[in-house]
C-alpha angles and dihedrals in degrees: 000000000000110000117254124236124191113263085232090058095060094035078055103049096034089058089049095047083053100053083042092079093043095276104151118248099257092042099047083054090053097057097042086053081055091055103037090056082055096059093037102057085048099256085138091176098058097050135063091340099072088049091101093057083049095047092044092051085042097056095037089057103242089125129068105233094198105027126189103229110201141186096227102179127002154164128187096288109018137062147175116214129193120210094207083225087302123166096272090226082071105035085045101058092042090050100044078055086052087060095039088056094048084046090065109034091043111020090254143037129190128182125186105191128188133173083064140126136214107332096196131228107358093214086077092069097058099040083054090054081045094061083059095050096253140120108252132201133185139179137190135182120207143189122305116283110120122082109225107241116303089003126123100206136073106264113151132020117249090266105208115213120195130181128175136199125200121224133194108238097358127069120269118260115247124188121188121170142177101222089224131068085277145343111274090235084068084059090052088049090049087052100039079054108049099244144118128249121243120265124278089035116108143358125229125238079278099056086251119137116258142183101187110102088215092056084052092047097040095064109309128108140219122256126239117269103285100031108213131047080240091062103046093275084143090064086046094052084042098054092048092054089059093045086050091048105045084045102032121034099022101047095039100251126126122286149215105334093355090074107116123231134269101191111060087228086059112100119250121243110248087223146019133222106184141354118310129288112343134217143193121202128184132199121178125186106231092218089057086082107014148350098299084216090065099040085062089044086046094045090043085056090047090050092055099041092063090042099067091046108138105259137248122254109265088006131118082226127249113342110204117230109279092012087114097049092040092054097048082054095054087044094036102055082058096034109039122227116294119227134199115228096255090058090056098044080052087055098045091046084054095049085051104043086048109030096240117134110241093190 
């Protein structure tokens, strides 16, 4: 069994690692809050764990440390923000508020961002937009790992989309989805672990199925939700080229394969077409369609209908959108979050590279 840390020690020690490198204070809170919902809703991929590939872009330089986040075009509800090369855990969070703050005022607000970086997990922006009563979308492209249909080769990111929807004595619904068969960060768990990926997950460098995380590190690629053609990998590829397109082309960032690394090992595009990682967030006002009273009510009708589904064979029944997620948090701010050995190797190598105390 992993060993389990509080939730408040690794807020604690991300935000220092972070000021560490000349983030400022609030900042450097903002982007531990990013990572700790991430821990704590059991996305063990997107927290803590990604802290080293934060703190190695931090130290070589290939993030800004004190961006200058800008609203570089706009309308009333619409707006185009640039990162200014910001740690996207930061830019993220100040342009999903951009889009918050248009919600209210106009019904609707919509920001497309370029010049960022890794946003973390896409699920934060919507339950942000939840606290304010409204339905909340992100999306996010990422550095190349997934082949197109029918392709061998790494050509999009896995380009997460998330959307929630507020109810009124249920819990919202929350649904947040990598656009290929899996995140990459449950291929480096696989791997931290010593064990193999499901199959229909990932290609080898030969465009062979594989189910080895090291064949998929070591030049292959994932597939698109769905896999095969077969399967419905035609809808996944579908769905990352929206997301491409809404983050990429129409905000400015990079796109497709030009979409620079997050991780130091990731190859580096050998061009760019735009600025940095792009992003897409949504905000709509409920009473913009209807009396936000009855939507809960309405939602709250929707939640229980599919619970009671009768359930599959074998199966716990149907489990609704952020159910998962909401549950680890309930058992994790008691528990603590557990992590594997490796994670905490990564920690302590920070702490020592950077003289901060772990314990």
């Amino acid at each position: 069994m992993p060993d389990t840390y509080p939730i408040e020690q690794l807020r604690g020690f991300s935000a220092a690692v972070f000021r560490h490198f000349g983030v400022p204070d609030a900042d450097a809170l903002l982007a531990a809050d990013v990572l700790a919902m991430s821990d704590l809703r059991g996305i063990d991929s997107h927290g803590v764990a990604r802290l080293h590939a934060y703190h190695d872009m931090l130290a070589l330089g290939r993030v800004n440390p004190r961006p200058n986040v800008r609203i570089v075009r706009e309308t009333a509800s619409t707006a185009t923000v640039d990162g200014d090369n910001g740690l996207g855990l930061v830019v993220g969070p100040k342009a999903n508020d951009v889009a918050i703050a248009k919600a209210i005022a106009a019904g609707s607000g919509w920001v497309a961002v370029r010049g960022s970086n890794h946003f973390g997990i896409a699920a934060y922006y919507p339950i942000i937009a939840l606290e304010k009563g409204l339905i909340g979308w992100a999306m996010t492209n990422a550095t190349k790992l997934v082949a197109p249909l029918w392709g061998a080769e790494r050509m999009l990111g896995t380009n997460p989309i998330a959307v929630a929807f507020p109810g009124c004595e249920e819990p919202p619904v929350v649904i947040d989805l990598a656009t290929s068969t899996a995140a990459f960060g449950k291929v480096e768990i696989a791997k931290r672990a010593g064990k193999p990926i499901p199959d229909g997950w990932a290609i080898d460098r030969d465009g062979i199925m594989t189910n080895d995380p090291a064949g998929l590190i070591d030049g292959g690629a994932l597939l698109p939700l769905g896999g095969t053609r077969e399967q419905g990998g035609h809808k996944g590829f579908a769905l990352a080229a929206m997301v491409d397109l809404f983050c990429g082309v129409l905000s400015g960032a990079n796109w497709g394969p030009f979409v620079p690394p997050f991780a130091l090992r990731q190859e580096i595009p050998k061009r760019s077409v735009g600025a940095g990682v792009g992003h897409f967030f949504g905000a709509m006002r409920v009473d913009g369609f209807m009396d936000p009273d009855e939507f809960g009510r309405r939602v709250d009708e929707w939640v229980k209908t599919m619970r009671a589904t009768k359930p599959a064979p074998g199966t716990p029944g149907v489990v609704v959108p952020g159910d998962p997620e909401r549950l680890a948090e309930v058992e994790r701010r008691v528990t603590g979050i557990p992590l594997s050995p490796a994670v905490v190797a990564d920690l302590r190598d920070i702490a020592k590279k950077t003289g901060i105390n772990f314990d």
